[in-house]
PADOPA-269598 format. One record per residue: x, y, z of N, C-alpha, C, O in turn. Coordinates in steps of 0.001 Angstrom, whole numbers, padded with zeros to 6 digits, always signed. Atoms other than C-alpha are relative to their C-alpha. Last residue first. Layout:
BEGIN
XYZXYZXYZXYZ;...
***
This chain:
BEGIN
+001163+000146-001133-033891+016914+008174-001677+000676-000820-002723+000679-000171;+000384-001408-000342-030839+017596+006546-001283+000043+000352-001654+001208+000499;-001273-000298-001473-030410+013491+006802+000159+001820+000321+000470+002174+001458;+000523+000746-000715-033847+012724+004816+000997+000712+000909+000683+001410+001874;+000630-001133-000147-032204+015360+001749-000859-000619+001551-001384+000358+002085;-000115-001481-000418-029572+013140+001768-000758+000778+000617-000495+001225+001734;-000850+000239-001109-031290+010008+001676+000485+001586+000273-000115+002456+000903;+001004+000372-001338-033507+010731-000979+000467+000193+001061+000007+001137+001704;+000547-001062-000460-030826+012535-003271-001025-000413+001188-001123+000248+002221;-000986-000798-000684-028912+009065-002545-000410+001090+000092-000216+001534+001224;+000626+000314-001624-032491+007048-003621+001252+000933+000485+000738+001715+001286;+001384-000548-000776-032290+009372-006974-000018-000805+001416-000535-000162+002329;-000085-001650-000487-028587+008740-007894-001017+000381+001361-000893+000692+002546;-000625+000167-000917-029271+004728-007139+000464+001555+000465+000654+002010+001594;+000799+000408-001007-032244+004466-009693+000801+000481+001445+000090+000886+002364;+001466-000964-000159-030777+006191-012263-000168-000046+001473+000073+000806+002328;-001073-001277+000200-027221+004109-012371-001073+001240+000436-000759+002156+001196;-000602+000463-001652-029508+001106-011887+000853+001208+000286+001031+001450+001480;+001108+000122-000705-030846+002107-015285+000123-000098+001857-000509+000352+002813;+000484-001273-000851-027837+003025-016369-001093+000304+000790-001285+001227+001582;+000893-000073+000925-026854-000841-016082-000381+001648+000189-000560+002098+001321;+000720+000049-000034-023208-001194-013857-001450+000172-000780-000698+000432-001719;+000281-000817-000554-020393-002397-014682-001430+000051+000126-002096-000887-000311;+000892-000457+000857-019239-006146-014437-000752+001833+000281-001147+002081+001420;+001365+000258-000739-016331-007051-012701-000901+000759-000872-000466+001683-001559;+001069+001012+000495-012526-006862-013490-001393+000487+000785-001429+001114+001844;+000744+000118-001378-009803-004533-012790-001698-000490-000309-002659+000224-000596;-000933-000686-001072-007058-004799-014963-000781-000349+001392-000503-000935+002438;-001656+000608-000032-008446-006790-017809+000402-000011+001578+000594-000959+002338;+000660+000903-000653-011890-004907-017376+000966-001405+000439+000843-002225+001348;-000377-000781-001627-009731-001377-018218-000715-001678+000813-000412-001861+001992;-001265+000490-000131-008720-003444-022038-000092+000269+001903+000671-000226+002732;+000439+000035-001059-012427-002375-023063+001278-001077+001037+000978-002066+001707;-000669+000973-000661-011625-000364-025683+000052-000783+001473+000494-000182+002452;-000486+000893+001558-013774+001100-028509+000844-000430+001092+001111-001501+000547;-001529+000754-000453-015728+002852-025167+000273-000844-001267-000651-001487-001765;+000212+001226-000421-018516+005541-026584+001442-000472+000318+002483+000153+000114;-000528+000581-001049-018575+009322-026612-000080-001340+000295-000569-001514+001411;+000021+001356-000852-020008+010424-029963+000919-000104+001048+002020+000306+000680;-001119+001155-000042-019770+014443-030112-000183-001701+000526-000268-002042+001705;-000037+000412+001571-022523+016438-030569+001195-000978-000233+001385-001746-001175;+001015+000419+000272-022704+016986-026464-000300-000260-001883-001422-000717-002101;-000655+001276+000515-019389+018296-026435-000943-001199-000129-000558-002303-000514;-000691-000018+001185-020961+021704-026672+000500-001038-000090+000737-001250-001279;+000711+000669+000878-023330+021000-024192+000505+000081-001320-000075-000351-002316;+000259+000760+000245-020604+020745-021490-001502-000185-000687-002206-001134-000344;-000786+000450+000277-019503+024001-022148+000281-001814-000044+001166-002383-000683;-000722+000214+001694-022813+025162-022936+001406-000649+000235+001561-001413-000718;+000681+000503+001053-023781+024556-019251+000344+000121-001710+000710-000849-002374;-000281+001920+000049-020992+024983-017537-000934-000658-000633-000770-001774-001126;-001220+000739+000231-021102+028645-018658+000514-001114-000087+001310-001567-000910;+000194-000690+001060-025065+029628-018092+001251-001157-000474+001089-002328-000818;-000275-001527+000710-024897+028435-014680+000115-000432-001479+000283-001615-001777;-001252+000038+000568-026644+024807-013779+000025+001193-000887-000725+001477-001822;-000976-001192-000945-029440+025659-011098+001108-000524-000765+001981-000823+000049;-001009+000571-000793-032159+024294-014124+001168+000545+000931+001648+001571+000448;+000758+001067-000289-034782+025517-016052+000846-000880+000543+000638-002063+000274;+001543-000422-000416-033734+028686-016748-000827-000547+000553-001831-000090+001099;+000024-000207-001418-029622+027814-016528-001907+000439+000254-002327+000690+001383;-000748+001153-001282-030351+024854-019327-000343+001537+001377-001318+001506+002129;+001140+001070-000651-032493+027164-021527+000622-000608+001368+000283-000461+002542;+000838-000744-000460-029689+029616-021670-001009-000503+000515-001387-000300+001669;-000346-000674-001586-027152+026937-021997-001004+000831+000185-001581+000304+001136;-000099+000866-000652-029117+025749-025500+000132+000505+001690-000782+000776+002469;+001765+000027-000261-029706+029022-026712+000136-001006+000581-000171-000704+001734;+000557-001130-000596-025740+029210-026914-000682+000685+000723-000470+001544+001579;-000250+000186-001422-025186+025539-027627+000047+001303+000868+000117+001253+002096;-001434+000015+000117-027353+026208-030904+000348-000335+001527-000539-000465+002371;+000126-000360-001260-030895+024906-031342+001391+000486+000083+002047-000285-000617;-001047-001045-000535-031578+024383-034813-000174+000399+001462-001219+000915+001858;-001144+000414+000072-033530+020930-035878+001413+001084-000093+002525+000820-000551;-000061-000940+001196-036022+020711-033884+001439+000244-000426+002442+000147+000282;-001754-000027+000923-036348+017177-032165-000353+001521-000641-001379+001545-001322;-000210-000430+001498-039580+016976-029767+001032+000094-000136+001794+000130+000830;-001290-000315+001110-040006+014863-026852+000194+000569-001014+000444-000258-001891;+000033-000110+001941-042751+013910-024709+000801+000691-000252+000910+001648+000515;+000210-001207+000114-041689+012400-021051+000016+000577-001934+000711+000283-002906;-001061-000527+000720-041876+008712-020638-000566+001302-000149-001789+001445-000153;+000987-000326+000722-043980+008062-017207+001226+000287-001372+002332+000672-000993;+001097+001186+000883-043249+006511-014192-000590+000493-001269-001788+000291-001470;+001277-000180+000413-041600+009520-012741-000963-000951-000232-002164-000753-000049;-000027-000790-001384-038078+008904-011386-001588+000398+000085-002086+000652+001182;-000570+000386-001285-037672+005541-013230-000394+000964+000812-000761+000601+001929;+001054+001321-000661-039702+006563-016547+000606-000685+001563-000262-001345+002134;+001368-000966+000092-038315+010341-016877-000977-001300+000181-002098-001256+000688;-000211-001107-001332-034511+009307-016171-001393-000206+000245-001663-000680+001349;-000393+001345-001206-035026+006400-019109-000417+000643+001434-001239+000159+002213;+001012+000319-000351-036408+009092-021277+000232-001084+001248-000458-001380+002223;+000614-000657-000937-033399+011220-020426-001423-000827-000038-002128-000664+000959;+000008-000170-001715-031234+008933-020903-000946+000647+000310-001414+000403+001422;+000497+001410-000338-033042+007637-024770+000741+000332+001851+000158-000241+002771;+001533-000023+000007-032934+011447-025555-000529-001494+000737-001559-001647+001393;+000949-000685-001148-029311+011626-024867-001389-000037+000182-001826+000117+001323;+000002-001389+000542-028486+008575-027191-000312+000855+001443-000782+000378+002475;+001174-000407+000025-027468+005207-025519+000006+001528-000493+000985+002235-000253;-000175-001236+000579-024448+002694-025513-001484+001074-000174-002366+000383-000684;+001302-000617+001365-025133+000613-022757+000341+001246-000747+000455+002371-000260;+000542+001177+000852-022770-001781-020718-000647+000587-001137-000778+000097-002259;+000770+001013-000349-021209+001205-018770-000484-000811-000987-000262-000278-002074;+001549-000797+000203-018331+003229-019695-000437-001267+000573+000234-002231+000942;+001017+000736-000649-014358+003190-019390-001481+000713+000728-001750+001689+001429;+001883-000867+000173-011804+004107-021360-000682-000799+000537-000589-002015+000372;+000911+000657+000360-007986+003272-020380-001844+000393-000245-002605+001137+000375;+001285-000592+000360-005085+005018-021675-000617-000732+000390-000329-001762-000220;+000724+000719+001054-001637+003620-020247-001147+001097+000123-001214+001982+000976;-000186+000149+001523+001926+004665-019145-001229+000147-000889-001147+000542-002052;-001128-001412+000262+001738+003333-015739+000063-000172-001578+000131-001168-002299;+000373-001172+000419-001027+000786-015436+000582+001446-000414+000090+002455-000919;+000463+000424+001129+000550-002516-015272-000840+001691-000788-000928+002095-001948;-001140+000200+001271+002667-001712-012660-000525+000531-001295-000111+001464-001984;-000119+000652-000191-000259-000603-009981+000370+000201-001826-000105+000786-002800;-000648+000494-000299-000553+001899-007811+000833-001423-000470+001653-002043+000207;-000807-000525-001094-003523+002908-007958+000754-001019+000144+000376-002151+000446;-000970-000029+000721-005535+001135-011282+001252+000721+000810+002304+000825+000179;-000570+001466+000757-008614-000392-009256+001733+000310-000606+002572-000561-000381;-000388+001340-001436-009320+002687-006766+001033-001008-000587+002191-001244-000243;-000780-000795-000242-010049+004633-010307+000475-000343+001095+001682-000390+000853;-001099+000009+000989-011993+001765-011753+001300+000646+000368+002378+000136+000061;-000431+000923-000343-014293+001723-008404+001229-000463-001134+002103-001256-000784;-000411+000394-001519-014782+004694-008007+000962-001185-000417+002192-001244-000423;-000957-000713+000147-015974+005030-011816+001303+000263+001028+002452+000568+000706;-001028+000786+001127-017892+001858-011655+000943+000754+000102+002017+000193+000316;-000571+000953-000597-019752+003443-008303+000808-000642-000724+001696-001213-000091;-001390+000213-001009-019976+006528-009984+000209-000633+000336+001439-000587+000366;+000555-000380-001452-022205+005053-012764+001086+000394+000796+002154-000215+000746;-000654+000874-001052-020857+005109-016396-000843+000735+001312-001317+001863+001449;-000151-000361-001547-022829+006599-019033+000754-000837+000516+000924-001904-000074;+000182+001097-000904-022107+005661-022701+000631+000331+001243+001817+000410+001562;-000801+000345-001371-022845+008013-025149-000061-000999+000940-001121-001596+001129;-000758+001358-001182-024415+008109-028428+000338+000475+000758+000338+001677+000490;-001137+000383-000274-025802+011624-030172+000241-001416+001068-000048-001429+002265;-000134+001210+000569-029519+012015-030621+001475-000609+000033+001515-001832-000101;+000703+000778-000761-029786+014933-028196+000124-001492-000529+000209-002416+000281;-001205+000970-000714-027391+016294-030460-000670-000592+001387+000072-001036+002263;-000828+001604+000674-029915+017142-032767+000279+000013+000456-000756-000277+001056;-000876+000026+001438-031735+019794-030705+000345-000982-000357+000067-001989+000295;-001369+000270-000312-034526+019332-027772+000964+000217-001261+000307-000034-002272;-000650-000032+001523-037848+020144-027037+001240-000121+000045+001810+000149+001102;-001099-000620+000020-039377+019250-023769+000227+000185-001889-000276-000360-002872;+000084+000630+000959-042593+017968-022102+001020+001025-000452+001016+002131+000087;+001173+000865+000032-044015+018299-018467+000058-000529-001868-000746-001291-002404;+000606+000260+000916-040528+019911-017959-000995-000877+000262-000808-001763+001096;+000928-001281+000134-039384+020339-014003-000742+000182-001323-001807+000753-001090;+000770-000238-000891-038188+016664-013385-000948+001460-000043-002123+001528+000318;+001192+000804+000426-037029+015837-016879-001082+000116+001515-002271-000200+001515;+000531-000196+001269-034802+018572-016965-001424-000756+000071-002544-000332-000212;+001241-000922+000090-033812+018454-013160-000571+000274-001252-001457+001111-001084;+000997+000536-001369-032534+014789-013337-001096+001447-000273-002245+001478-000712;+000909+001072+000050-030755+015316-016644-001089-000286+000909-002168-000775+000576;+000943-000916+001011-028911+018756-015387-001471-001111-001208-002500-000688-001735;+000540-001044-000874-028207+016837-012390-000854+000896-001329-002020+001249-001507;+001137+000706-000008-026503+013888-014331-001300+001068+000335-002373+000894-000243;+000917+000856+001057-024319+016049-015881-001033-000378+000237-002029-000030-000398;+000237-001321+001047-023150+018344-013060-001315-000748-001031-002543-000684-001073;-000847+000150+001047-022699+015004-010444-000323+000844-001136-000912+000130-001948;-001209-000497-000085-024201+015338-007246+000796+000532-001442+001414+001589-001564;+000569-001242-000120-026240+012287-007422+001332+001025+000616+002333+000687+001248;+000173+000211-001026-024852+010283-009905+000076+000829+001081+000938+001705+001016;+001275-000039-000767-024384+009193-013085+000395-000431+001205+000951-001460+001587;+000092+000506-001248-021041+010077-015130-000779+000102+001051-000528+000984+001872;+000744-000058-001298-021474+011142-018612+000351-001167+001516+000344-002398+001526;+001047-000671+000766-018365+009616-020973-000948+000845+001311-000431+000915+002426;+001520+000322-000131-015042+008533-019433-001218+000871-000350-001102+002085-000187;+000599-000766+000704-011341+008582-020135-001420-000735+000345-001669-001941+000374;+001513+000397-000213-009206+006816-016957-000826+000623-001080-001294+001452-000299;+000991-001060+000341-005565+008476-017413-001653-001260-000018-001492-002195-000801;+001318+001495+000112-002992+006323-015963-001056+000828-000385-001406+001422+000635;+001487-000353-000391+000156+009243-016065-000878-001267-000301-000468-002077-001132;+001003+000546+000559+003791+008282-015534-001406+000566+000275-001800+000923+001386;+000214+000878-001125+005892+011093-014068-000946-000743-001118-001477-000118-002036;-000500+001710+000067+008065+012247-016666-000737-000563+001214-000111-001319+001957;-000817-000188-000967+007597+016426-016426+000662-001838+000231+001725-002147+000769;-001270-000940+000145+005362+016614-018833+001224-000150+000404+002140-000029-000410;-001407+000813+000054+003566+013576-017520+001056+000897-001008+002111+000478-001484;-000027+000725-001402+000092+016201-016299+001331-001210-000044+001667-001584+001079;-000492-000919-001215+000420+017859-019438+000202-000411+001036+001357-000168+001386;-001101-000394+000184-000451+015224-021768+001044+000743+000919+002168+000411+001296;-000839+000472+000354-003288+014729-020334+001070-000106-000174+001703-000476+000815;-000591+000394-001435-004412+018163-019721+000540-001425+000136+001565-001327+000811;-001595-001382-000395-004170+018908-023280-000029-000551+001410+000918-001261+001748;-001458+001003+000455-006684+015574-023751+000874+000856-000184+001864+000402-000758;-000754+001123-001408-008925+017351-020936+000869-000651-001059+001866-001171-000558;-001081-000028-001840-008764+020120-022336+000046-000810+000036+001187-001256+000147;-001177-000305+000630-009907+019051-026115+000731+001105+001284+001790+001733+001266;-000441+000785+000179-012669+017540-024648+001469-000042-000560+002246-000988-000684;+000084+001302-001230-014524+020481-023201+001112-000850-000569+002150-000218-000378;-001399-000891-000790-013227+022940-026459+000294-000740+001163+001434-001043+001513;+000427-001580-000747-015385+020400-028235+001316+000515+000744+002414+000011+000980;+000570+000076-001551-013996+017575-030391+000171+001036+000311+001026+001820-000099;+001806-000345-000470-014801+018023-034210+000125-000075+001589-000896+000132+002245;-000214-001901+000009-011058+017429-035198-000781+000957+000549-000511+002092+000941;+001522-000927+000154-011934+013743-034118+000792+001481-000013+001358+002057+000916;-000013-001105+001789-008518+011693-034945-001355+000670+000035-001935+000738-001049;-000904-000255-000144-008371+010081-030884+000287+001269-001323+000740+002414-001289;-000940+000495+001104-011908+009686-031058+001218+000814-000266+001110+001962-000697;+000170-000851+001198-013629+010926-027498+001149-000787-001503+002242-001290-001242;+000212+000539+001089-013927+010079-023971-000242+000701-001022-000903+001739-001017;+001265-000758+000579-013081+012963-021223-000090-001049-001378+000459-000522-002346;+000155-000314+000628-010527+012181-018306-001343-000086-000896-002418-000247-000318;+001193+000385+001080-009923+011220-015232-000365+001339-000618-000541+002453-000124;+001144-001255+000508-006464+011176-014271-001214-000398-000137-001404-001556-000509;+001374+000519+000384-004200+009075-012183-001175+001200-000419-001797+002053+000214;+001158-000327+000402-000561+009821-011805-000638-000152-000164-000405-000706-001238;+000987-000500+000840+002309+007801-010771-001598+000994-000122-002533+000609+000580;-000088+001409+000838+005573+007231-008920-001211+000278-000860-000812+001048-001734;+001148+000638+000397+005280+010752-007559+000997-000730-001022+001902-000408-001793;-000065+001079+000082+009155+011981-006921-001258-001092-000264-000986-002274-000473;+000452+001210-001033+008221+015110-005222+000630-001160-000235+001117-001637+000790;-000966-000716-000599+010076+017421-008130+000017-000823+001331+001061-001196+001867;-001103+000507+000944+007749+015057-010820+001560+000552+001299+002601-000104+001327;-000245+001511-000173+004722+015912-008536+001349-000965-000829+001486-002186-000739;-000633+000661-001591+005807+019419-008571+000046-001371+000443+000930-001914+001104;-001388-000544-000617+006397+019823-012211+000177-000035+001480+001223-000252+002091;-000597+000718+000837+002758+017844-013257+002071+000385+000774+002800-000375+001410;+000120+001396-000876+001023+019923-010534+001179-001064-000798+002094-001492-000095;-000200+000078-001534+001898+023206-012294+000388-001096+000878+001463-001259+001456;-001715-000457-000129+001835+022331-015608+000702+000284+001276+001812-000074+001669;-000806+001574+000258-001888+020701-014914+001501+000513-000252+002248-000112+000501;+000187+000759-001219-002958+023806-013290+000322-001339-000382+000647-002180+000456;-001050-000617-000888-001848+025970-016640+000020-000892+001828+001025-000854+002538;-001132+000385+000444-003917+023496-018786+001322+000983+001127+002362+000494+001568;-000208+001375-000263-007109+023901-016764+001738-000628-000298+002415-001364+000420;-000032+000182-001402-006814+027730-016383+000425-001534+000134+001395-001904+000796;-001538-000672+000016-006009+028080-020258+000108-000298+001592+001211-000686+001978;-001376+000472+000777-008792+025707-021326+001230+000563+000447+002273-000049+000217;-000715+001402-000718-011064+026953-018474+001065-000730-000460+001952-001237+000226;-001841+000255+000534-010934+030533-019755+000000-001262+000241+001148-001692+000124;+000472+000504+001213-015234+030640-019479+001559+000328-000746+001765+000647-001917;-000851-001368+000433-014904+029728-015837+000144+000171-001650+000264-000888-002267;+000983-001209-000800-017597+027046-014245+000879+001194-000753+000187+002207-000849;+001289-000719+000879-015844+024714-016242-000677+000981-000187-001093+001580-001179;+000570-001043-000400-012703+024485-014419-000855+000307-000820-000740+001338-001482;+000050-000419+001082-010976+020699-013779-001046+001643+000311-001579+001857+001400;+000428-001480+000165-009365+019044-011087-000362+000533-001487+000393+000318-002435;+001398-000314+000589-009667+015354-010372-000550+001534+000102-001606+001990+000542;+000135-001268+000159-005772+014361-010113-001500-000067-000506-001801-000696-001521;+001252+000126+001197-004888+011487-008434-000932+001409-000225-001585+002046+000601;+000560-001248+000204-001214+011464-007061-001605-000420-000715-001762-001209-001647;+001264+000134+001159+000304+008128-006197-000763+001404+000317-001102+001718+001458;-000748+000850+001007+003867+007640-004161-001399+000226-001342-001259-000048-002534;+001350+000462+000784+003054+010675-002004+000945-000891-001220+001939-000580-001876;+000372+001597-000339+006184+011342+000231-001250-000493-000904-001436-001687-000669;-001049+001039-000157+005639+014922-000321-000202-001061+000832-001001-001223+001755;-000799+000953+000635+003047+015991-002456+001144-001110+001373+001344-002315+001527;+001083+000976+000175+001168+018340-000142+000420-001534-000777+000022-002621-000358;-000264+000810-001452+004579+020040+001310-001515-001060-000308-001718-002046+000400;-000954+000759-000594+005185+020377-002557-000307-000268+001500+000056-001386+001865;-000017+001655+000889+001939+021713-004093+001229-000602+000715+000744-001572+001300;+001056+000502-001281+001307+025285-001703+000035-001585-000475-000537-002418+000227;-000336+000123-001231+003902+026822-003840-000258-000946+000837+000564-001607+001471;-001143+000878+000204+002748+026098-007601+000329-000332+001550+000198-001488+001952;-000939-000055-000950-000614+027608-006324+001369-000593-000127+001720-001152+000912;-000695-001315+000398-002911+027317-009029+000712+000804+000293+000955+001847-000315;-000703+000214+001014-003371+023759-008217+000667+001120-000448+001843+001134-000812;+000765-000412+001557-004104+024593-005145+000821+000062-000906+001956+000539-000887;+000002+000516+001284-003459+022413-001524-000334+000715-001498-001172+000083-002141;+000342-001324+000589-004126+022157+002049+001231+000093-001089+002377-000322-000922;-001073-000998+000201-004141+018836+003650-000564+000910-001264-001445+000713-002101;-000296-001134+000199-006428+016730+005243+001064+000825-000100+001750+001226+000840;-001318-000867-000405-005647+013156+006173-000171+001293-000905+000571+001314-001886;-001170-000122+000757-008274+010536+005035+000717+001138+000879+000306+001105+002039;-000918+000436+000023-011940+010781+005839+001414+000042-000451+001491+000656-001515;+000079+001748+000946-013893+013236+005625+000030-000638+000397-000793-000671+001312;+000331+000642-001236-014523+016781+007522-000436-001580-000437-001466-002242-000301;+000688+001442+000304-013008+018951+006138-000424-000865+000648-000048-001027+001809;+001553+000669-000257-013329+022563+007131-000226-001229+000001-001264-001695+000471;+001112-000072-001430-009916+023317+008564-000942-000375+000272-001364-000820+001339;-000487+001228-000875-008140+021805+005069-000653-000385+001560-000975-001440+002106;+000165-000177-001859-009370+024546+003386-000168-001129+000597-001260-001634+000855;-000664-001406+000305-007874+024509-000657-000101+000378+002099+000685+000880+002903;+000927-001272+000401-008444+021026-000695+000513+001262+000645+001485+001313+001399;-000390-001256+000258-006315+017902-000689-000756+001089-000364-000959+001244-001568;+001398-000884+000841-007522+014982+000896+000788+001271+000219+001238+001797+001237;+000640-001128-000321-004637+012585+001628-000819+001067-000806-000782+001350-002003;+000907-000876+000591-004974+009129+002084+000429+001224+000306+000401+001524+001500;-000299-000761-001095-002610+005891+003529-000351+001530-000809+000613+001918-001470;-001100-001098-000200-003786+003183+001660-000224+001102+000746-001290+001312+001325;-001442+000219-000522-005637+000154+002988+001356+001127-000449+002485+001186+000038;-000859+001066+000476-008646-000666+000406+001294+000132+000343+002204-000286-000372;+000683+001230-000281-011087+001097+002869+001234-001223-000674+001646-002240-000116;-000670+000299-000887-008761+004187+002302-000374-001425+000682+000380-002027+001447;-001144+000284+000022-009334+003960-001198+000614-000195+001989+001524-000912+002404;-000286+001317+000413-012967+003755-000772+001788-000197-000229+002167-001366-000151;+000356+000943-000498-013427+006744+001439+000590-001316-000583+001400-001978+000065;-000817+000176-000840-011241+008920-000794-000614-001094+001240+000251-001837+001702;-001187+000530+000204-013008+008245-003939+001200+000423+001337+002382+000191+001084;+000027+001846+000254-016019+008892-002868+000920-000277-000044+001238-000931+000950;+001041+000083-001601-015741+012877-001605-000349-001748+000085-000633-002386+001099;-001116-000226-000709-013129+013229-004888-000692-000490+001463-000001-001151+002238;-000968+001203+000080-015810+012037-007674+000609-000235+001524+000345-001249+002171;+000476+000929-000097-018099+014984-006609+000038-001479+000031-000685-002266+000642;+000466+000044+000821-015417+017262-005165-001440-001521-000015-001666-002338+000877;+001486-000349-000249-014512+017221-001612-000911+000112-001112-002105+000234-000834;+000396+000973-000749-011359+015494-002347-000928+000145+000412-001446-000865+000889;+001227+000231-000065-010469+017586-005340-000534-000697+000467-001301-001334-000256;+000746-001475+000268-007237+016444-005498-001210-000365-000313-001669-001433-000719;+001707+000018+000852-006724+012963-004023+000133+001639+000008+000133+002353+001010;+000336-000961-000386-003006+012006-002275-000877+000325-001329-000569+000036-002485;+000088-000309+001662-001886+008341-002489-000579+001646+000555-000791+001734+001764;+000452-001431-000042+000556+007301+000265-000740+000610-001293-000132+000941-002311;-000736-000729+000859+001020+003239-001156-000831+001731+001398-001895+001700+002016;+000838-001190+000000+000000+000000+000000+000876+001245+000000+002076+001137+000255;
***
């Protein structure tokens, strides 16, 4: 077992993924910007990417870094995202990090067509073994679950519409993964030989259009499929606008992840089941498990 240290440990990924790694025996630290408030698990420490400084007493001794920072919410994120991976990349290389663990953004390696979204995260990539530390990069499509940007803007769509319109890229493939697969992939490849060096993609069992999640969403949380129209100009402009009107996702993160929304996202390799075996999960079950966790939650704030 290894010192692994989790950016973005309060994040939506980052708040799971440090429980379960410490369950599987390494020695954790949660890196966030206020270390005073946390209140996890793992070993708090203070931490920003955009901080070259504040990166070495967080690094050191860390044999495994896992990086889950990214900046949507900002409408520079490409230059913010890529300058916070140069950063981290040069201190974890100055530390001695044995390896890196990213998650990243599915997409065809020769797509010229990928969004400004997708074309960070494969600059950040790169960026993050600048410096020679091996990177394990994880690439993954939507990720269901409660909490989670994507799913959220799915959940409240089909929860506040009594019937929706939608653009072509509603018809676009993707293949959700559930957090618990994603957890559990990113847990799976810490620390271990075989993974230094490598790309792996990883989705759930079902390739599915957006229109076919959200009807899915709209018969599990509702009982009911929700009606649907296609027109066939919507831009990601008008798009985001709709999104923050009818949903608490800002303006910005919305087009920026609906701009990569025209883009297929499926897995062409499924080499990550090799590594770390077991079947993922159905999105359906992926649905079902967001919504009882908003249950719960909202049960425990009383």
């Amino acid at each position: 077992m290894t010192t692994v240290l989790v950016t973005g440990a309060t994040g939506f990924i980052g708040r799971r993924l440090v429980p379960a790694l410490v369950d599987a025996g390494h020695t954790v630290r949660a890196m966030t910007r206020r270390p005073d408030d946390y209140a996890g698990v793992g070993d708090p420490v203070g931490g920003d990417v955009d901080d070259p400084a504040s990166l070495a007493a967080a690094l050191d001794g860390v044999g495994v870094a896992i990086y889950l920072v990214h900046a949507l919410d900002d409408p520079d994120f490409e230059l913010k995202d890529a300058r916070a991976a140069r950063n981290f990349s040069r201190a974890a290389a100055h530390a001695g990090v044995r390896q890196i663990v990213y998650l990243g953004g599915l997409g065809a390696e020769d797509d010229d067509a990928l969004s400004a979204h997708l074309r960070s995260r494969r600059e950040v990539e790169g960026l993050l073994g600048a410096d020679g530390v091996p990177v394990t990069t994880l690439r993954a499509a939507i990720v269901v679950g409660h909490g989670g940007i994507s799913w959220e803007i799915t959940r409240q769509l089909v929860k506040n519409l009594p019937a929706m319109v939608v653009p072509r890229w509603a018809h676009t493939r993707s293949q959700p993964i559930g957090i618990d697969d994603v957890v559990r992939y990113l847990a799976g490849v810490v620390d271990r030989d075989e993974a230094l060096g490598r790309v792996f993609e990883i989705g759930g069992p079902e390739q599915l259009t957006y229109l076919e999640m959200m009807q899915v969403a709209s018969e599990v949380s509702g009982g009911k499929r929700l009606p649907i129209i296609t027109v066939p100009v919507l831009t990601p402009r008008l798009s985001s606008y709709w999104l923050a009107l009818v949903t608490d996702v800002d303006a910005t993160t919305g087009r920026n992840l609906i701009d990569s929304m025209s883009t297929e996202v499926i897995v062409t390799d499924t080499s990550i089941r090799d590594l770390v075996p077991g079947e993922p999960l159905t999105y359906e079950e992926c649905v079902r498990r967001a919504l009882d966790e908003r249950r719960t939650s909202a049960e425990d704030r009383g």
